[in-house]
C-alpha positions as a Markdown table, in Angstrom:
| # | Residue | x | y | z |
|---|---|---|---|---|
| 1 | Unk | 107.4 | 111.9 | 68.7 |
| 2 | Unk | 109.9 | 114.2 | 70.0 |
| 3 | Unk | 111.7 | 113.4 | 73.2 |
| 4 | Unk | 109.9 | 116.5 | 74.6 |
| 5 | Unk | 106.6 | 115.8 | 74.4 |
| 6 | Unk | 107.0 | 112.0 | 76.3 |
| 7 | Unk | 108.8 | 113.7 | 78.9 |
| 8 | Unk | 106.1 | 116.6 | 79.2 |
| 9 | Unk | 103.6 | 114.4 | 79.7 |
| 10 | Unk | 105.5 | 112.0 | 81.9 |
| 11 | Unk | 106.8 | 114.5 | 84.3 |
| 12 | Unk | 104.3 | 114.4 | 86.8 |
| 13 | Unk | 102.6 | 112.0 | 85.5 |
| 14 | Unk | 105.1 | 109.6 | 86.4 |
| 15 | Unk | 107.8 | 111.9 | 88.5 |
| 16 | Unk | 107.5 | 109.6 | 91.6 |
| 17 | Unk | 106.8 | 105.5 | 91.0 |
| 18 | Unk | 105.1 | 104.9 | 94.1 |
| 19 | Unk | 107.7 | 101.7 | 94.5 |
| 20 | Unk | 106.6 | 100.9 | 97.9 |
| 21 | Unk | 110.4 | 100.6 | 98.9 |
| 22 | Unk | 109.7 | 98.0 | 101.7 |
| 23 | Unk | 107.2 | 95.9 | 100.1 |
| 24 | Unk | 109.2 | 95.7 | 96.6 |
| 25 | Unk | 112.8 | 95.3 | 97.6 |
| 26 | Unk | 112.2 | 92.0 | 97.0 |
| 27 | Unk | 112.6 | 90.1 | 93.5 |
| 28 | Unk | 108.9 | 89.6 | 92.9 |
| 29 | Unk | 108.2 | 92.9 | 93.4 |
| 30 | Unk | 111.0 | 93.5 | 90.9 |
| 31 | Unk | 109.7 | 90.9 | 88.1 |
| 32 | Unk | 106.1 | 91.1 | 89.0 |
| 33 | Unk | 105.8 | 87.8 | 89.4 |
| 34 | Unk | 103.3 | 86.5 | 91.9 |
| 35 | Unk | 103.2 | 83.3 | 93.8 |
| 36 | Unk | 101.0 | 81.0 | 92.9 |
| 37 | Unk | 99.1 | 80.8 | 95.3 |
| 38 | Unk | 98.1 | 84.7 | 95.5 |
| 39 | Unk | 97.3 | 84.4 | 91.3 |
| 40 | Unk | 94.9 | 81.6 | 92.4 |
| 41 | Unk | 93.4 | 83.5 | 94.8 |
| 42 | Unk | 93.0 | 86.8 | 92.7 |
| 43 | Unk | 91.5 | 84.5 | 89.5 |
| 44 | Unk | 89.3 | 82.6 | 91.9 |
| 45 | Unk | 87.8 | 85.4 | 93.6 |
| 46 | Unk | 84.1 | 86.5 | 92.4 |
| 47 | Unk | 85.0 | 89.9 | 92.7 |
| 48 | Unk | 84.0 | 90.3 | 88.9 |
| 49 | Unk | 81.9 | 92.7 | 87.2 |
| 50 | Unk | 84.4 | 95.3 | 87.7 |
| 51 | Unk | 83.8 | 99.3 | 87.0 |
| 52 | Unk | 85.9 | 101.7 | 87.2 |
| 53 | Unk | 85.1 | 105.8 | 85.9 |
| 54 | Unk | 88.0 | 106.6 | 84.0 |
| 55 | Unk | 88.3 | 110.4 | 81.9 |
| 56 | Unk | 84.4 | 110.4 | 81.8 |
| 57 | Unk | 84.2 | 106.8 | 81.0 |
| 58 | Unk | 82.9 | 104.0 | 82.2 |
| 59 | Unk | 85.3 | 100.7 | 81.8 |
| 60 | Unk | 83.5 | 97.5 | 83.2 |
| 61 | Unk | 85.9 | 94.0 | 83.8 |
| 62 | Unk | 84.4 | 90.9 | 83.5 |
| 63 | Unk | 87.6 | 89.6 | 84.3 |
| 64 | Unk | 91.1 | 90.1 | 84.8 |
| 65 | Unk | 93.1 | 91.3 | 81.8 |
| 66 | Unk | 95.3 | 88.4 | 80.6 |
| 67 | Unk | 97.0 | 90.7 | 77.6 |
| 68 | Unk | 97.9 | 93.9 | 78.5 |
| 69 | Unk | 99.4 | 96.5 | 76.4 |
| 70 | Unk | 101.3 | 99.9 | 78.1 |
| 71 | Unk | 101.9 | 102.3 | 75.9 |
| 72 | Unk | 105.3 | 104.4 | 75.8 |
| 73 | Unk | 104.4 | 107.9 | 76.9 |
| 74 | Unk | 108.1 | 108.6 | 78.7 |
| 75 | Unk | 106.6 | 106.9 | 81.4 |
| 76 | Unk | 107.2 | 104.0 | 83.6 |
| 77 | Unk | 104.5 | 104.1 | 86.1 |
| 78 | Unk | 102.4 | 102.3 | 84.1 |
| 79 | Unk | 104.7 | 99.4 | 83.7 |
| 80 | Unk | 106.3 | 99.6 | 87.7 |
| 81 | Unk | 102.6 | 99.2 | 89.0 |
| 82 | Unk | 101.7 | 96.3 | 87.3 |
| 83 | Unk | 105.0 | 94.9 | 88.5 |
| 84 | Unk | 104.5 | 96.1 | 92.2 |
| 85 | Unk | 101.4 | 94.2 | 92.0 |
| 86 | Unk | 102.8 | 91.0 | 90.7 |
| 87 | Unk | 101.4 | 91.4 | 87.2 |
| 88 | Unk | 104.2 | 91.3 | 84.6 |
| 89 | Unk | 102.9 | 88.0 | 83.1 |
| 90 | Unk | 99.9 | 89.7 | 81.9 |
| 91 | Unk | 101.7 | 92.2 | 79.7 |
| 92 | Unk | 102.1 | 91.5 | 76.0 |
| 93 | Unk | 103.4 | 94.4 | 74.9 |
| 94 | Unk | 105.4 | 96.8 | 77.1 |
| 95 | Unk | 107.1 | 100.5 | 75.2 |
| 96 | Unk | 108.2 | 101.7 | 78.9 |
| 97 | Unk | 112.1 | 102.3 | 79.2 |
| 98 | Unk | 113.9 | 104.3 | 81.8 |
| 99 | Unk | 117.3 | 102.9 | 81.8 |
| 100 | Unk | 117.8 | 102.6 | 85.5 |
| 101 | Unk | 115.6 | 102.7 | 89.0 |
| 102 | Unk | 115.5 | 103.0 | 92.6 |
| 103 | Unk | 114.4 | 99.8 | 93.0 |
| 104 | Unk | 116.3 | 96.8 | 92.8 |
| 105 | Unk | 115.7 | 94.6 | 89.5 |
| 106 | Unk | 113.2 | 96.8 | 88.6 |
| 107 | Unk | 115.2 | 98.3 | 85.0 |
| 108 | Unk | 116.1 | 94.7 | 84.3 |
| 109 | Unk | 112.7 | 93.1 | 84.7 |
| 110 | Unk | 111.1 | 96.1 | 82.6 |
| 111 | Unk | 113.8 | 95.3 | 79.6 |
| 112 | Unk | 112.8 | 91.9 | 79.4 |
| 113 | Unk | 109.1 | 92.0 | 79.2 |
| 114 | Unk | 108.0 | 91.6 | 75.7 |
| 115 | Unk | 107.6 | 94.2 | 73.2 |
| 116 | Unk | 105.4 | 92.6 | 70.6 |
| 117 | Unk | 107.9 | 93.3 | 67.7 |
| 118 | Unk | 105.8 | 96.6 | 67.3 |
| 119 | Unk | 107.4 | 99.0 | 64.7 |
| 120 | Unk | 106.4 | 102.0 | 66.3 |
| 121 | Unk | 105.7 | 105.4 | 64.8 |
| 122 | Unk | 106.9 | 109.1 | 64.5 |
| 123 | Unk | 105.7 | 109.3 | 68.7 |
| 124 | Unk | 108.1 | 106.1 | 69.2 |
| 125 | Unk | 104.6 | 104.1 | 70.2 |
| 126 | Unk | 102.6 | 101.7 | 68.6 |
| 127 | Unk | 100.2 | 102.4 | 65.7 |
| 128 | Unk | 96.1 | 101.7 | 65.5 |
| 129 | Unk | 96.9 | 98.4 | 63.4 |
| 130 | Unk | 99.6 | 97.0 | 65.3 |
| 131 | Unk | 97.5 | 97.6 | 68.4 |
| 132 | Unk | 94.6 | 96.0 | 67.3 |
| 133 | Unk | 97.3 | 93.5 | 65.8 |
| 134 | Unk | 98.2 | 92.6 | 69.7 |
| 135 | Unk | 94.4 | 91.6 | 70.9 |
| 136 | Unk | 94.8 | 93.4 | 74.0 |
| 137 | Unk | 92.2 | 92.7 | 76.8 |
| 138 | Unk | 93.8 | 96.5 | 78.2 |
| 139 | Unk | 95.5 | 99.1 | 77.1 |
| 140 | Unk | 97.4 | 101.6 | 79.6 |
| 141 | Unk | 98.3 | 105.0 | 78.8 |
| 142 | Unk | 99.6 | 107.9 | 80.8 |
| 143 | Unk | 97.4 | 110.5 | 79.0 |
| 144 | Unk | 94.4 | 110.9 | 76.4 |
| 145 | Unk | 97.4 | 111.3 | 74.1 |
| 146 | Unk | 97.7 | 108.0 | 73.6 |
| 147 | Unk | 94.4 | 107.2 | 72.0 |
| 148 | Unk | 94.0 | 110.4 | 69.7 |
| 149 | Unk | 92.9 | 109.3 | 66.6 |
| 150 | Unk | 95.2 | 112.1 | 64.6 |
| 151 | Unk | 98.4 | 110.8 | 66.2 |
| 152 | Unk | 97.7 | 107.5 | 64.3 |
| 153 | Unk | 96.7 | 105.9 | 67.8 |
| 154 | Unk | 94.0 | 103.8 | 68.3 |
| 155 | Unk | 90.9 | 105.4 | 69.9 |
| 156 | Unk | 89.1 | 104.1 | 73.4 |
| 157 | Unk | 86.1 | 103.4 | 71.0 |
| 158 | Unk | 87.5 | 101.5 | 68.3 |
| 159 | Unk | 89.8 | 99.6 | 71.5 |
| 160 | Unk | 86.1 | 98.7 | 73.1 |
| 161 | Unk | 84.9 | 97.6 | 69.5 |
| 162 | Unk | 87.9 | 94.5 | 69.8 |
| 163 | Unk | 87.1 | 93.6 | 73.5 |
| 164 | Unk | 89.3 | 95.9 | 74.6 |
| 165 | Unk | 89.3 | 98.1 | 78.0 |
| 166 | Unk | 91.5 | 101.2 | 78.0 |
| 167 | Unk | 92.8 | 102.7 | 81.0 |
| 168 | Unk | 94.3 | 106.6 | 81.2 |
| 169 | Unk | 96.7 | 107.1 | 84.5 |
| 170 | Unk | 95.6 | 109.8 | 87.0 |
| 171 | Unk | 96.1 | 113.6 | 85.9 |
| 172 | Unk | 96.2 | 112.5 | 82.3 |
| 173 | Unk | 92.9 | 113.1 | 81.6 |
| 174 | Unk | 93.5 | 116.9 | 80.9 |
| 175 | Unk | 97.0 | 116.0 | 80.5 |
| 176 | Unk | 98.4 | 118.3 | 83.1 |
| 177 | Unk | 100.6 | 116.5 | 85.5 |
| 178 | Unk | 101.4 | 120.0 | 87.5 |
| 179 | Unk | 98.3 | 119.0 | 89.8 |
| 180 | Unk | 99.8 | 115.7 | 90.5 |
| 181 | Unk | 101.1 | 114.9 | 93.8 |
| 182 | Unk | 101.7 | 111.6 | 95.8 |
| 183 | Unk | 98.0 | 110.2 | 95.9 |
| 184 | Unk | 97.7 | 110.0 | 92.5 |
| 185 | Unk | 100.4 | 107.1 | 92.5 |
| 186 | Unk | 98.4 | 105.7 | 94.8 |
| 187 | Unk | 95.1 | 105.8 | 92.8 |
| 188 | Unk | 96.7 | 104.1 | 89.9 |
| 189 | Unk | 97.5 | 101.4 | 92.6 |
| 190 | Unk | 94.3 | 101.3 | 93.7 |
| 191 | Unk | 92.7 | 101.3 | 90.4 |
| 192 | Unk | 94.9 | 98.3 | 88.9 |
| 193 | Unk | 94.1 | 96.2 | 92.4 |
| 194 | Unk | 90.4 | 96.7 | 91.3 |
| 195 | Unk | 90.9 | 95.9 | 87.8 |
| 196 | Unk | 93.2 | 92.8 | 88.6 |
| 197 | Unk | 91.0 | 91.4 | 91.4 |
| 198 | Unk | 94.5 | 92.2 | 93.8 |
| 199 | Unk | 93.1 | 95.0 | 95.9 |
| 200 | Unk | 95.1 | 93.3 | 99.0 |
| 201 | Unk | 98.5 | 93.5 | 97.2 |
| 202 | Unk | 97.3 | 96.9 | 96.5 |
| 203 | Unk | 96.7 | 98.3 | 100.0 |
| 204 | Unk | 99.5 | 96.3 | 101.2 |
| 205 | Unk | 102.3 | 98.7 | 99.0 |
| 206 | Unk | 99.5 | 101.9 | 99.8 |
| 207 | Unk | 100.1 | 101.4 | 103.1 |
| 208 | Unk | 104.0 | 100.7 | 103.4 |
| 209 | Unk | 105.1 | 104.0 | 100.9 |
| 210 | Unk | 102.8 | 105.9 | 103.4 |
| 211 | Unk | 104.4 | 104.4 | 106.6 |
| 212 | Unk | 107.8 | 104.9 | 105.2 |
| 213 | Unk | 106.7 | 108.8 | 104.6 |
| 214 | Unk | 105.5 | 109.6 | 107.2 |
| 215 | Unk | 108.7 | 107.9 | 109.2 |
| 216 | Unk | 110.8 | 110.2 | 107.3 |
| 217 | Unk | 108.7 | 113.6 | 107.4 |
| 218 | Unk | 108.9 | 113.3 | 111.0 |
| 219 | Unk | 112.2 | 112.7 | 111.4 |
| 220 | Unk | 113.0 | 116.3 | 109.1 |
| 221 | Unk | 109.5 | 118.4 | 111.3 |
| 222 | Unk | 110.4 | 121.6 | 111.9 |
| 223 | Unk | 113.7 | 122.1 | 110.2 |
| 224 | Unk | 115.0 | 124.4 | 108.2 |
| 225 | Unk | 113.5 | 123.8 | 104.4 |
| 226 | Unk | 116.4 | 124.0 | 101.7 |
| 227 | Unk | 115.8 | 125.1 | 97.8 |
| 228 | Unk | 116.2 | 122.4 | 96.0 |
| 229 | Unk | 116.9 | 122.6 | 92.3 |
| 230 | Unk | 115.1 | 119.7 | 90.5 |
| 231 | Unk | 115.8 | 118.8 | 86.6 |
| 232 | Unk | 116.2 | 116.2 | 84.0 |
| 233 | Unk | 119.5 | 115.4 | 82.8 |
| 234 | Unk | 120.7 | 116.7 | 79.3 |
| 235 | Unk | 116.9 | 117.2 | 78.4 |
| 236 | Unk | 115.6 | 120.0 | 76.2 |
| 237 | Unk | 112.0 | 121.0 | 77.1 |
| 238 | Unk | 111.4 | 124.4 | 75.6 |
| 239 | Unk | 114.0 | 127.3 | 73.8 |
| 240 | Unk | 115.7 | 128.2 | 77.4 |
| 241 | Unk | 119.3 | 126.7 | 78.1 |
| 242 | Unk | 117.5 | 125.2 | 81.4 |
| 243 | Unk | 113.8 | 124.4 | 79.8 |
| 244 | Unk | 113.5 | 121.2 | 81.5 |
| 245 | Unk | 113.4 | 122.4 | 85.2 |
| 246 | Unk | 110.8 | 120.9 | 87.1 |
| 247 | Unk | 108.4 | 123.5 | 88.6 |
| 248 | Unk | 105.3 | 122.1 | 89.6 |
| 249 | Unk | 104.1 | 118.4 | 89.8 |
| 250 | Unk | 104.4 | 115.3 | 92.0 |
| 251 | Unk | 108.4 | 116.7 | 92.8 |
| 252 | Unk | 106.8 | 119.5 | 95.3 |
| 253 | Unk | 105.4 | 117.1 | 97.6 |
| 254 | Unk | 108.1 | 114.8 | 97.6 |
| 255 | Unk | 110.4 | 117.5 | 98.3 |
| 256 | Unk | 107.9 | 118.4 | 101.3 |
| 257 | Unk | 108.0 | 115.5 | 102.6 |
| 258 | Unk | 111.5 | 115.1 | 102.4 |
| 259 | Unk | 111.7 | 118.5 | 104.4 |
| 260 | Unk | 113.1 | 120.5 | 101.7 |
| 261 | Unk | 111.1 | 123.1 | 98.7 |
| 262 | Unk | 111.2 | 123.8 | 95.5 |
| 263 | Unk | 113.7 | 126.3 | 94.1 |
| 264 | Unk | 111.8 | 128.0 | 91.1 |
| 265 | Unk | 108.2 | 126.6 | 92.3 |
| 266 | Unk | 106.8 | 130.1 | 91.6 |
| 267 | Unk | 109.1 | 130.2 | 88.1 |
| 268 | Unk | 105.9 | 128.7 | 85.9 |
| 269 | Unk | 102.4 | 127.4 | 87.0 |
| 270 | Unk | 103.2 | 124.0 | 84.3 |
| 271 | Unk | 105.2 | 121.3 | 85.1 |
| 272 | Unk | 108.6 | 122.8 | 83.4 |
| 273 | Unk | 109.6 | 126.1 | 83.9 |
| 274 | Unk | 111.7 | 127.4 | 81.0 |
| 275 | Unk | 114.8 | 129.5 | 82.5 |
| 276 | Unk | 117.6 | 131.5 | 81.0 |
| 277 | Unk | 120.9 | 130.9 | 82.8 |
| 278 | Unk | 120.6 | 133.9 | 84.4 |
| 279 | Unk | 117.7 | 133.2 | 86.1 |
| 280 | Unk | 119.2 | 129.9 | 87.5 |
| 281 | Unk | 122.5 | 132.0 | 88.4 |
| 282 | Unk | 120.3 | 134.4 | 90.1 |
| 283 | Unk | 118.3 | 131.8 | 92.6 |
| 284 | Unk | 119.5 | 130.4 | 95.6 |
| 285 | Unk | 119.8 | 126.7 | 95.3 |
| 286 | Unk | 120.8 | 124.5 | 98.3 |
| 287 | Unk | 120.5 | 121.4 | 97.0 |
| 288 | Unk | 119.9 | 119.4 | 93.1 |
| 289 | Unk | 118.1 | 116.5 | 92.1 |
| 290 | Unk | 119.4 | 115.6 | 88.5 |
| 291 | Unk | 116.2 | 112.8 | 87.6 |
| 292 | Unk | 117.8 | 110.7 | 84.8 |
| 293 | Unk | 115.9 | 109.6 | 81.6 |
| 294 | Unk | 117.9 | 107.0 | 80.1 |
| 295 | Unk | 120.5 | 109.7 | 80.5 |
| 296 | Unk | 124.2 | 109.1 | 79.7 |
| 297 | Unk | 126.3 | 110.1 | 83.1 |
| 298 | Unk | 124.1 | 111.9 | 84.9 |
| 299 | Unk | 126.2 | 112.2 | 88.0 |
| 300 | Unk | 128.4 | 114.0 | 85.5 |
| 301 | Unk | 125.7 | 116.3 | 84.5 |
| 302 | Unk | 125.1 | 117.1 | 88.0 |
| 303 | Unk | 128.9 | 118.1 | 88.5 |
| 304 | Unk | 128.8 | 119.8 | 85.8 |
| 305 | Unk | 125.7 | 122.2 | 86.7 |
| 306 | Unk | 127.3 | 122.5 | 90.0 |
| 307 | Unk | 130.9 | 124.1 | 88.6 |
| 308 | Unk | 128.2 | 126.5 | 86.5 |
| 309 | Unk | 126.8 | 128.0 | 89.1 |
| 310 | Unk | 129.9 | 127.4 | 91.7 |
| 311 | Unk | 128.2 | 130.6 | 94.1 |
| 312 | Unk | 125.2 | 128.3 | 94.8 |
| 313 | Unk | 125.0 | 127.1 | 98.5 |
| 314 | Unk | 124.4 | 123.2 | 96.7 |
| 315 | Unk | 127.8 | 124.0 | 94.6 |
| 316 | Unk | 129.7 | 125.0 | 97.9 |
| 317 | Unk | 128.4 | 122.0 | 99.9 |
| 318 | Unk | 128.6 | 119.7 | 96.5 |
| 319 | Unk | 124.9 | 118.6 | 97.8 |
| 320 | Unk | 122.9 | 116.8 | 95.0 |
| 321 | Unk | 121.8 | 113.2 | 94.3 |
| 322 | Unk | 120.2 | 111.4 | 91.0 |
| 323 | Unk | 117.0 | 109.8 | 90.8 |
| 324 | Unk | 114.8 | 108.0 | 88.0 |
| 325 | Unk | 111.5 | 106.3 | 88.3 |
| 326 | Unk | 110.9 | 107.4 | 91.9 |
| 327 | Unk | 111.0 | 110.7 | 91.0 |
| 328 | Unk | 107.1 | 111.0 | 89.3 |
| 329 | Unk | 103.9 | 108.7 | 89.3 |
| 330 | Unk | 104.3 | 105.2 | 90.1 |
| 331 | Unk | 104.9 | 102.7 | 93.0 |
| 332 | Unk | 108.2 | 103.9 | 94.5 |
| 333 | Unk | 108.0 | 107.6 | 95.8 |
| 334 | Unk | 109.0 | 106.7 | 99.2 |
| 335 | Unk | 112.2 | 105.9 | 98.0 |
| 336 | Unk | 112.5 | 109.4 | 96.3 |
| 337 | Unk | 111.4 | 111.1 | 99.5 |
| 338 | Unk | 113.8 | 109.1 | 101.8 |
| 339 | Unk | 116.8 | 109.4 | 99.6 |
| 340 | Unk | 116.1 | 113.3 | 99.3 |
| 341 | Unk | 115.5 | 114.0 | 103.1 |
| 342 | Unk | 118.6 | 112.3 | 103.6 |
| 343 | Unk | 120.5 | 114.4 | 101.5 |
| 344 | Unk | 119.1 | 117.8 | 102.9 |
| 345 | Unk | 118.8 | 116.8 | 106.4 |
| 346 | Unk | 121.7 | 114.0 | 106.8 |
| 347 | Unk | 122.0 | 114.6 | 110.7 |
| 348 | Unk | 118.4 | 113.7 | 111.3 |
| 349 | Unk | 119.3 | 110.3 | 110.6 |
């Protein structure tokens, strides 16, 4: 699969991992290990059958997945929840990457979960007979994509005829992550502390990322609202020199809680809007987040883009930052909305 399409579908799918920064700082959060007494508690509890309504279907648990499969998707939120929520030992088979992350020991613990020795296919994911090859109890994907039949994938059906449940993240039933915003990280929290019997650790990193937002939005009320420019680093998304500019998605409403607004929000109604140079010379941008997907120097890349355009306010003021996972669906968006509002608003804290 091309590297556009993973990142299309990503990009609000995942722009903004949900990391609940206080409650995974720490290295469990980071490996997904849980102790053991919490794992006895979740296996113990009779909180089993378990349905959940997923893209018009109805997956029932009659207990907690022990071999879990995420598929690739250019996503990571996927992956990052179920290591939020202590749950890395359940995954057998992992095609997530994103090179580097807002939280610590998060990149590292992804790396080393286990692949399956999967030789993946022309979408750089895992075929219908290596799937059913892994015996998965669950298979994640970030959109429907990932079980269509004429992509070589294996279908939700022929998944439930092996025992298998199949789960699709929030907005990627229609696959149009420009509707996404900040609940839907939390759903796919939410929906994973059901399906694990884990609800508590669930509400617990809920209720932290929405503490640590609402600290920050109200430290930034009522100031001025910069543009911010948001894009992926050295990423082609369309025929445009700037084709992978962000334009609608989860980014808007971290950038409105961070007290800042999107630059070319009314540029495209998708996720990516796909601009000329001159249109980006021609817009007013006080501020750039460059959101790296296993790029190579990204704080370059943002250097760079700001000697471009040198008669920006964000060239003048060299105001920009780089961000990864935290950036789109997951368990980490405070981070993204803390680190922002602290660039655009830096005397408010």
């Amino acid at each position: 699969m091309p590297k556009k399409r993973p990142l299309a579908i990503l990009l609000t799918g995942a722009l903004c991992l949900i990391t609940a920064g206080c409650a995974e700082s720490s290295t469990t959060a980071a490996s997904g290990k849980a102790s053991a007494s919490t794992d006895a508690e979740g296996e113990a509890a009779s909180g089993y059958p378990v349905t959940i309504e997923n893209c018009g279907r109805s997956e029932t648990f009659t207990k907690a997945p022990s071999r879990v499969v995420v598929m690739n998707g250019g996503s990571v939120a996927e992956v990052s929840t179920l290591l939020a929520l202590g749950l890395g030992d359940r995954i057998v088979s992992s095609q997530q990457g994103y090179g580097m992350s807002e939280v610590a020991g998060r990149a590292k613990a992804i790396k080393a979960l286990p692949t399956g020795n999967i030789k993946l296919n022309e979408a750089y994911d895992i075929p219908r007979e290596a799937m059913i090859g892994l015996r998965p109890d669950l298979v994640m994907a970030i959109t429907t994509y990932g079980f269509e039949a004429k992509n070589g994938f294996a279908t939700r059906d022929q998944l439930k005829d092996v025992s298998a449940n199949s789960y699709v993240s929030p907005q990627g039933c229609d696959d149009n992550p420009a509707k996404m915003t900040i609940s839907d990280s939390y759903k796919l929290l939410r929906d994973m502390g059901k399906v694990f019997n884990v609800s508590d650790r669930a509400e617990k990193l809920i209720a932290d990322s929405e503490k640590s937002i609402a600290a920050v939005s109200a430290k930034v009320k009522g100031e001025k609202k910069p543009k911010v420019m948001v894009l992926f680093a050295n990423m082609a998304m369309g025929s445009n020199e700037f084709s992978s500019v962000v334009s609608q998605g989860i980014v808007n409403d971290i950038l409105a809680g961070a007290g800042g607004a999107n630059a070319f929000a009314s540029a495209s109604k998708t996720t990516f809007a796909d601009l000329s140079a001159e249109k980006v010379a021609a817009t007013d941008v006080d501020a750039v987040v460059v959101i790296s997907y296993n790029a190579d120097d990204p704080t370059g890349y943002a250097k760079k883009l700001l000697k471009e355009f040198p008669q920006w306010p964000a060239a003048k003021n060299k105001t920009y930052t780089v961000l990864s996972d935290s950036m789109y669906l997951g368990p980490s968006n405070e981070l993204a909305v803390d680190k922002v509002a602290r660039m655009l608003h830096p005397d408010a804290f």
